[in-house]
C-alpha positions as CSV (number, residue, x, y, z in Angstrom):
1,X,98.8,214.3,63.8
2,X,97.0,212.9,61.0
3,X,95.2,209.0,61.6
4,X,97.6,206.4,60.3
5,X,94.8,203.7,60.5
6,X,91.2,203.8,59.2
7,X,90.2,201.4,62.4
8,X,92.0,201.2,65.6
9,X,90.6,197.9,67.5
10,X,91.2,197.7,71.0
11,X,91.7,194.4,72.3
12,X,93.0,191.3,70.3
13,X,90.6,188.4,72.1
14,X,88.7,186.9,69.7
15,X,85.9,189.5,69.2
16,X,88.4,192.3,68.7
17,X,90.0,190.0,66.0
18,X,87.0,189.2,64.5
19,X,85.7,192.4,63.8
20,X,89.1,193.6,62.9
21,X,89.2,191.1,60.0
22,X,85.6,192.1,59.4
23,X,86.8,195.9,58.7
24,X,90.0,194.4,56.2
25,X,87.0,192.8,54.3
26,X,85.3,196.1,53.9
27,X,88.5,197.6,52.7
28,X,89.9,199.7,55.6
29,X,93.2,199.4,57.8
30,X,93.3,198.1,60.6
31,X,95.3,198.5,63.8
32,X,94.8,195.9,66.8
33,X,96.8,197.0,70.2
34,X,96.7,194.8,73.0
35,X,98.0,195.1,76.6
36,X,99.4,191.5,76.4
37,X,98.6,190.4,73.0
38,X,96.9,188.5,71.6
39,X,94.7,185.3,72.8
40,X,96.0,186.2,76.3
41,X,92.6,186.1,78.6
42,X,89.4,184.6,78.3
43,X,89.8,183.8,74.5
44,X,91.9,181.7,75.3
45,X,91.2,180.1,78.8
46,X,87.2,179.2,77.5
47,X,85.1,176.0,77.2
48,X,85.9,176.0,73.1
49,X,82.0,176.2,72.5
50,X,80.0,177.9,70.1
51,X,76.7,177.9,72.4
52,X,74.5,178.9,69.7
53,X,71.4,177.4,71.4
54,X,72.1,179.2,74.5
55,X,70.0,182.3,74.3
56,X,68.6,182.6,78.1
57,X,70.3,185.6,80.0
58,X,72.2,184.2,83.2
59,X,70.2,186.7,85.0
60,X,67.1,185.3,85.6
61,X,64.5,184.0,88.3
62,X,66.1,180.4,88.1
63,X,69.8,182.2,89.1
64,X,67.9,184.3,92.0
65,X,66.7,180.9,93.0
66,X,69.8,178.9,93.5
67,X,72.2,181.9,93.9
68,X,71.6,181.7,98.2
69,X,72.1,178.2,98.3
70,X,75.6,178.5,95.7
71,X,76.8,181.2,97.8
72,X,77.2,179.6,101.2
73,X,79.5,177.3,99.5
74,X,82.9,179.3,99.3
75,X,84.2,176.5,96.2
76,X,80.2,176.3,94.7
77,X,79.1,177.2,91.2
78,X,78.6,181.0,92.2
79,X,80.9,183.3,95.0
80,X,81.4,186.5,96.1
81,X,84.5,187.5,97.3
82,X,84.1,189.0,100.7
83,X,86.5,191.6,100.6
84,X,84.7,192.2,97.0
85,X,81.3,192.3,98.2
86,X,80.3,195.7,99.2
87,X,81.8,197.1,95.8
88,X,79.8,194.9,93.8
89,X,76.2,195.8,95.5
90,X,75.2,197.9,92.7
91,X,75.7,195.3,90.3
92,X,73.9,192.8,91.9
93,X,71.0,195.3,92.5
94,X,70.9,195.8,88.2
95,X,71.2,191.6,88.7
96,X,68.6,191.6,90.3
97,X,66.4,193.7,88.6
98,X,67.3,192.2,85.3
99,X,65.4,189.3,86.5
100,X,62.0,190.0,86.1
101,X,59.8,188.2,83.7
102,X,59.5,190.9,81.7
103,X,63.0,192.1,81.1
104,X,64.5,188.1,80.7
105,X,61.5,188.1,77.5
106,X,63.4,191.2,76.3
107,X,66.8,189.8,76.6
108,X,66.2,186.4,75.7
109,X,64.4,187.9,72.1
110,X,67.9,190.2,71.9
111,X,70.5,187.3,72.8
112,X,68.3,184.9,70.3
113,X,68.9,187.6,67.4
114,X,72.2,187.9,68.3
115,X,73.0,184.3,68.4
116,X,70.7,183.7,64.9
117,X,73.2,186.2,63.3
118,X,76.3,184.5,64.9
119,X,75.6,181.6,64.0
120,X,74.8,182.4,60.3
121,X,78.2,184.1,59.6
122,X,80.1,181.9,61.4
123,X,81.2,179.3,58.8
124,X,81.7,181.5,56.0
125,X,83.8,183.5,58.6
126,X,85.9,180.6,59.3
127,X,86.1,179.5,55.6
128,X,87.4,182.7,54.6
129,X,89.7,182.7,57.7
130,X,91.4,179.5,56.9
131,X,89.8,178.1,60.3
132,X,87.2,175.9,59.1
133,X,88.9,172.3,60.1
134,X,88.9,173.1,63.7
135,X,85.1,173.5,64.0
136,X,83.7,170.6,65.8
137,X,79.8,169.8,65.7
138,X,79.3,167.1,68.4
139,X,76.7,169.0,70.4
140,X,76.2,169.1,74.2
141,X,74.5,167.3,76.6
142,X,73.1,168.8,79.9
143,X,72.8,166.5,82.8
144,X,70.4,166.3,85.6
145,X,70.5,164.2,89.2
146,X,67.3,164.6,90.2
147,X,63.5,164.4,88.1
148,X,62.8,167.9,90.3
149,X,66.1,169.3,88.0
150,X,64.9,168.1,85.6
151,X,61.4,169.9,85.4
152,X,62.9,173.1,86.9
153,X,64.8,173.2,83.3
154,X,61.7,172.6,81.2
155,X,60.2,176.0,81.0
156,X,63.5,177.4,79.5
157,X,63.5,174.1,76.9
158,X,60.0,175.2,76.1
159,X,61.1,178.9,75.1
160,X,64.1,177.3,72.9
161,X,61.7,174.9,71.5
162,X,59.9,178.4,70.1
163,X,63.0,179.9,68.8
164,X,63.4,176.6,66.3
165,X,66.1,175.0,69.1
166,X,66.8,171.5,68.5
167,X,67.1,169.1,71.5
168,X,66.6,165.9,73.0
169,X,65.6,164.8,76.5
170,X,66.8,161.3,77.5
171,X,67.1,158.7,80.2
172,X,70.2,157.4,81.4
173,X,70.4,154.4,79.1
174,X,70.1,157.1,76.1
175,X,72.7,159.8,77.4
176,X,75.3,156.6,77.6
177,X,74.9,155.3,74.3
178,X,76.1,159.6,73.6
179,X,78.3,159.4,76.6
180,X,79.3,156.5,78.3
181,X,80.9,156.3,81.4
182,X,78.3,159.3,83.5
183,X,77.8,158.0,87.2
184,X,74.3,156.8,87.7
185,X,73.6,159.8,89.9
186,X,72.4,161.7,86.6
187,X,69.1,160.1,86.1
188,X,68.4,162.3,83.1
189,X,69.9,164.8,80.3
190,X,69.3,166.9,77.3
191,X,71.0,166.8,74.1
192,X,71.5,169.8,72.0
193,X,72.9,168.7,68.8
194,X,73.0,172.5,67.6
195,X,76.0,173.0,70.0
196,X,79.2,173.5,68.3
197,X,82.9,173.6,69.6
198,X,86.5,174.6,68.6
199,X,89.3,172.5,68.6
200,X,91.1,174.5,71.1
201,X,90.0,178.9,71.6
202,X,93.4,180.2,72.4
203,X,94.6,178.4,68.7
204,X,91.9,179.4,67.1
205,X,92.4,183.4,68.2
206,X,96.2,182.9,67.4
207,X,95.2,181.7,63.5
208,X,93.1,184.9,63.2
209,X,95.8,186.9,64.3
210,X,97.9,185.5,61.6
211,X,94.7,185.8,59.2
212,X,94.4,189.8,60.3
213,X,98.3,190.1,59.5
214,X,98.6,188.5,56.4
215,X,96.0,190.4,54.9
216,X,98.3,193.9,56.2
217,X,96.8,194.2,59.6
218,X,99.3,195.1,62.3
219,X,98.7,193.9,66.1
220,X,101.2,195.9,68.9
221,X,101.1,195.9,72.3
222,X,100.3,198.6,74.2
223,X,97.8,199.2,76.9
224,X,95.4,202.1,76.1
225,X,94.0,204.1,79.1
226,X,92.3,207.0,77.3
227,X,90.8,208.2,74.5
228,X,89.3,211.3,73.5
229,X,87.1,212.7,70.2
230,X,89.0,215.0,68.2
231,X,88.2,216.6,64.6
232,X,88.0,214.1,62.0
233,X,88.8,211.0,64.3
234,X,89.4,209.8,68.1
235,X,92.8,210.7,69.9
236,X,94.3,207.5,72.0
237,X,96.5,207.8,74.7
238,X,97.2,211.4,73.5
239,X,100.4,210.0,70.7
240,X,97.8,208.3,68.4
241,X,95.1,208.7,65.9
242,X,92.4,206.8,64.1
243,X,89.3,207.4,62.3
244,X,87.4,205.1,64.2
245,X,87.9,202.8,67.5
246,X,86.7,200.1,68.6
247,X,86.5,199.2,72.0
248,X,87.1,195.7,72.0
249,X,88.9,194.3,75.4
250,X,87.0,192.4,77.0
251,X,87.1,192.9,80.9
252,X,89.2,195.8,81.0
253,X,87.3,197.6,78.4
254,X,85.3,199.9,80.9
255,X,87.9,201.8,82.2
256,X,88.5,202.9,78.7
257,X,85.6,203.8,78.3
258,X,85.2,206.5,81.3
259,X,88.0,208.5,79.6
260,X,84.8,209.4,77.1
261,X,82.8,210.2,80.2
262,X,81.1,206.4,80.3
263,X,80.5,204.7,83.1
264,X,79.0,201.4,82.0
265,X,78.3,198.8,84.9
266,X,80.8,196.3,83.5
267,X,82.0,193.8,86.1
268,X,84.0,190.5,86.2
269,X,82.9,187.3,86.5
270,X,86.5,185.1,87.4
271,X,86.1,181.6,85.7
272,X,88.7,178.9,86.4
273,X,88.9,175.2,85.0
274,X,92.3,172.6,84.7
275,X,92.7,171.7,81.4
276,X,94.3,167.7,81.7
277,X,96.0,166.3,79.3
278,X,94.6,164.4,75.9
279,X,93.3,161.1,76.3
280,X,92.0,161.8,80.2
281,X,88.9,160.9,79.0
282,X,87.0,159.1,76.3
283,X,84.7,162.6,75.9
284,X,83.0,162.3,72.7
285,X,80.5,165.8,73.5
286,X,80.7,168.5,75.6
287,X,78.9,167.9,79.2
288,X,77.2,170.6,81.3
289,X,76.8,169.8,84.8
290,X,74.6,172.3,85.2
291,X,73.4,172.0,89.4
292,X,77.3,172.3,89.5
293,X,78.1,174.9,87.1
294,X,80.6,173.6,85.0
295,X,81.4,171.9,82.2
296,X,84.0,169.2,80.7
297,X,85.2,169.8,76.7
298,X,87.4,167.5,74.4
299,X,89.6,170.0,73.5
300,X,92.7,169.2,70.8
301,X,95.3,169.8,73.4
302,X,93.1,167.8,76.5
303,X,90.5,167.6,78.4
304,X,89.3,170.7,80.3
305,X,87.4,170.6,83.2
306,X,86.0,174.8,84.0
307,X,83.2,177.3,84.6
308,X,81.6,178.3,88.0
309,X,81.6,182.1,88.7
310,X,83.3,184.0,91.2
311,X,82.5,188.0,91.6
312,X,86.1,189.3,92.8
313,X,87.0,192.6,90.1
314,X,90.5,192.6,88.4
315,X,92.6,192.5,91.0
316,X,92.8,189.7,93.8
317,X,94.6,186.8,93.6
318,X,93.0,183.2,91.8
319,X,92.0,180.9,94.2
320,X,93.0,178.2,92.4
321,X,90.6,175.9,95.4
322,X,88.1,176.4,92.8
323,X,89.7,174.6,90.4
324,X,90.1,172.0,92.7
325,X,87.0,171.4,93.4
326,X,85.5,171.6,90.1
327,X,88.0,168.6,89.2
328,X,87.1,166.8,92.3
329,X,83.6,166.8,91.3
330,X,84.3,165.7,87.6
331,X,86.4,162.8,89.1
332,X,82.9,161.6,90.7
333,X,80.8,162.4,88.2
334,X,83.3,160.8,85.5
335,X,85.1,157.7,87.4
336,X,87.2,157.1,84.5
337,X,88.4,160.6,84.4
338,X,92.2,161.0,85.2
339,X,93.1,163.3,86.8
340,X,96.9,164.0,87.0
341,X,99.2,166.4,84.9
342,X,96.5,169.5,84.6
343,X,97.1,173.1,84.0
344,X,95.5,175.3,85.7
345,X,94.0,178.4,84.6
346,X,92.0,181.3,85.4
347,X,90.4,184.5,83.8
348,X,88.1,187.1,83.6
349,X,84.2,187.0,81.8
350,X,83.4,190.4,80.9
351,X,79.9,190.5,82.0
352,X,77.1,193.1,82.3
353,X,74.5,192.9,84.6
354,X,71.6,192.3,82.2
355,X,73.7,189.4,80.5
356,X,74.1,191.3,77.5
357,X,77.1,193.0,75.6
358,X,77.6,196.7,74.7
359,X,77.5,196.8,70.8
360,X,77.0,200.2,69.4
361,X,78.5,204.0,69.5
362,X,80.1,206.1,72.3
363,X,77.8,208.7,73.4
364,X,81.2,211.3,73.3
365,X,81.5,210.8,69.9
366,X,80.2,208.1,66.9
367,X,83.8,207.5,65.7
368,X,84.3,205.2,69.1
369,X,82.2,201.9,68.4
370,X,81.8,199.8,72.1
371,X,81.8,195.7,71.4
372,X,82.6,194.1,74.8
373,X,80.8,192.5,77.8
374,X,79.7,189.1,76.3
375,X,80.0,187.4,79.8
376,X,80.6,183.2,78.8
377,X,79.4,184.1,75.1
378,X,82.0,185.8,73.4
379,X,83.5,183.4,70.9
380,X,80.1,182.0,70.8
381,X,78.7,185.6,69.5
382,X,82.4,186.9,68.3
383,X,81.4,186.5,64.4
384,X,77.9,188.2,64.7
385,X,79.5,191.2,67.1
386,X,82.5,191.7,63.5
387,X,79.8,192.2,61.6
388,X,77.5,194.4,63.5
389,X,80.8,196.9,64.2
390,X,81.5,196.8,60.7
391,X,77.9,197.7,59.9
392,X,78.1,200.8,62.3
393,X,81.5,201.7,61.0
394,X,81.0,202.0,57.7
395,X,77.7,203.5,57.9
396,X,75.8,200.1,56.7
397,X,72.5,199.5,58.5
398,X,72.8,197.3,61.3
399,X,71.8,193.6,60.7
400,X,69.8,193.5,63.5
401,X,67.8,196.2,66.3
402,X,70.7,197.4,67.8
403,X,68.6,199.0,70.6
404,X,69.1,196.3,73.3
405,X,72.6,196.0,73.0
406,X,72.9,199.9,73.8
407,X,76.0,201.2,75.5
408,X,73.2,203.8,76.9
409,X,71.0,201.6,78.1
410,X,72.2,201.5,81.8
């Protein structure tokens, strides 16, 4: 059985796409299979941002400190399914150990160089793909309700302020001339102008999977469960071959990857938002109510209102409460929100306990290149990830140190 691809690419979300069209520009075939498709999950359910300026792990000290208070709220920003809970102690346990000074330095430097490289191969990446018009630079403001928020968030504006991070802290007179229409309960904000967003993320993935074809790619679906090294490529599913894999998809990717003998601590974080339709709101930047955990985009096709994290695997049920609540809470927040005629919508993060993705080589063989667990950053980092794997697939050295973003590491 001889490979009929150069690349097989696992996963057709918007990371797997990108780095598939990222192997077609340095000349190889491609294959993308897909157990649903593509732009089925999170690439397509997400906030739309490109949070470039967003480079401080989720686990940190600030999480430990309001992760007891989230959790006793069943609809809150952060919750743990109880019949979920006892499976996910280990993960919490790397969580928690994530979050010492010392290791949130080392991950912040890592997601920063990650982000830097993102963010600098992003445009021509969209020029090429034909994608350019639906990039939208109208930034992000945070919001705060108290002045005790508000210095709690400082130390992490200081570290972005030394990684070259534009932003703006403002009163409530200056967020409304960015945003009117914020109830008076947000005393303050902060203005990242750096923050960019796509028209809408599941039409954006769709145009690169019509980019990827009509330069020869082929996208199927199929949902692989194995693969295995073999002489002069990798095996999948035992009726395939390729040269080189890449493990691309998303959530689902670390079962995959314990067919190579893997076991990488990959868990799910459940988001859920309603998207409304256009014209709810007068939304002229992306808001992050950040004590709340969620946030409220302009999107082409409406308004949607999403975020919060709820630990609960692959399997249960959505509790579609959340999403509820969340729109409750944008309803007070936002008076002249309307509220009526929203889809609902939830899916899985792929998220690592150390809040950063897997991006380099199997340790079962170098022919099987890992890129998944990006938690809430994937599109965000989706363009920087397609050109790391086609650095390590075509024997190029790696724009950045690699070594952080291990598969090995855990």
């Amino acid at each position: 059985m001889q490979p009929q691809y150069d690349v097989t690419v696992i996963g057709a979300g918007v990371v797997g796409l990108s780095a598939a069209i990222a192997l077609q520009n340095r000349g190889l075939t491609v294959l993308v299979l897909d157990r649903e498709g593509p732009a089925a999950g999170a690439s397509a359910g997400n906030a739309g941002a490109f949070a470039f300026t967003d480079i401080l792990p989720l686990a940190s000290p600030g999480i430990l400190r309001k992760a007891p208070k989230w959790l006793l709220d069943p609809l809150g920003p952060l919750t743990v399914r109880p019949s979920y809970a006892m499976r996910i102690l280990p993960w919490m346990y790397r969580f928690w150990r994530a979050c010492s000074p010392a290791r949130v330095a080392q991950s912040t430097a890592a997601q920063t160089a990650l982000m830097d490289l993102s963010r600098s191969e992003l445009e021509p990446f969209l020029a090429a793909s034909g994608t350019m018009p639906m990039l939208r630079k109208n930034g992000n403001l945070q919001v705060y309700e108290s002045e005790a928020e508000f210095q709690a968030s400082l130390p992490g504006w200081e570290i972005r302020a030394r990684h070259g991070i534009e932003f703006r802290h403002m009163d409530a007179a200056e967020m409304a001339g960015i945003q009117p229409g914020i109830a008076p309960r947000f005393i303050k904000g902060t203005f990242t102008p750096g923050w960019f967003s796509i028209d809408d993320p599941r039409i954006y993935t769709l145009a690169l999977a019509d980019h990827f074809r009509s330069l020869g790619g082929e996208i199927e679906r199929a949902e692989v469960t194995s693969l295995r090294p073999v002489e002069g490529g990798v095996e999948i599913d035992g009726n395939r071959r390729a040269s080189h894999v890449v493990l691309a998809a998303g959530a689902f990717s670390h079962r995959v990857a314990r067919s190579l003998g893997e076991k990488i601590p990959l868990e799910t974080e459940r988001g859920y938002n309603t998207t409304l339709p256009p014209g709810a709101l007068d939304l002229r930047t992306q808001i992050t109510f950040g004590g709340h955990g969620f946030v409220v985009t302009n999107l082409s096709t409406g308004i949607r209102v999403g975020g919060a994290v709820e630990l609960g695997g692959l399997d249960l049920p959505p509790n579609f409460k959340r999403s509820d609540a969340m729109l409750a809470k944008a309803k007070t927040f936002l008076p002249a929100l309307r509220t009526e005629g929203g889809v609902k919508w939830m899916g899985f993060r792929p998220s690592l306990p150390d809040s950063l993705p897997v991006i380099g080589r199997a340790r079962a063989t170098p022919r099987v290149i890992y890129a998944f667990g990006h938690g809430h950053l994937g599109k965000t980092q989706s363009t920087g990830t397609a050109r790391l794997v086609a650095d390590l697939v075509t024997g190029r050295a790696p724009a950045i140190d690699l070594t952080p973003f291990s598969p090995q590491r855990f």
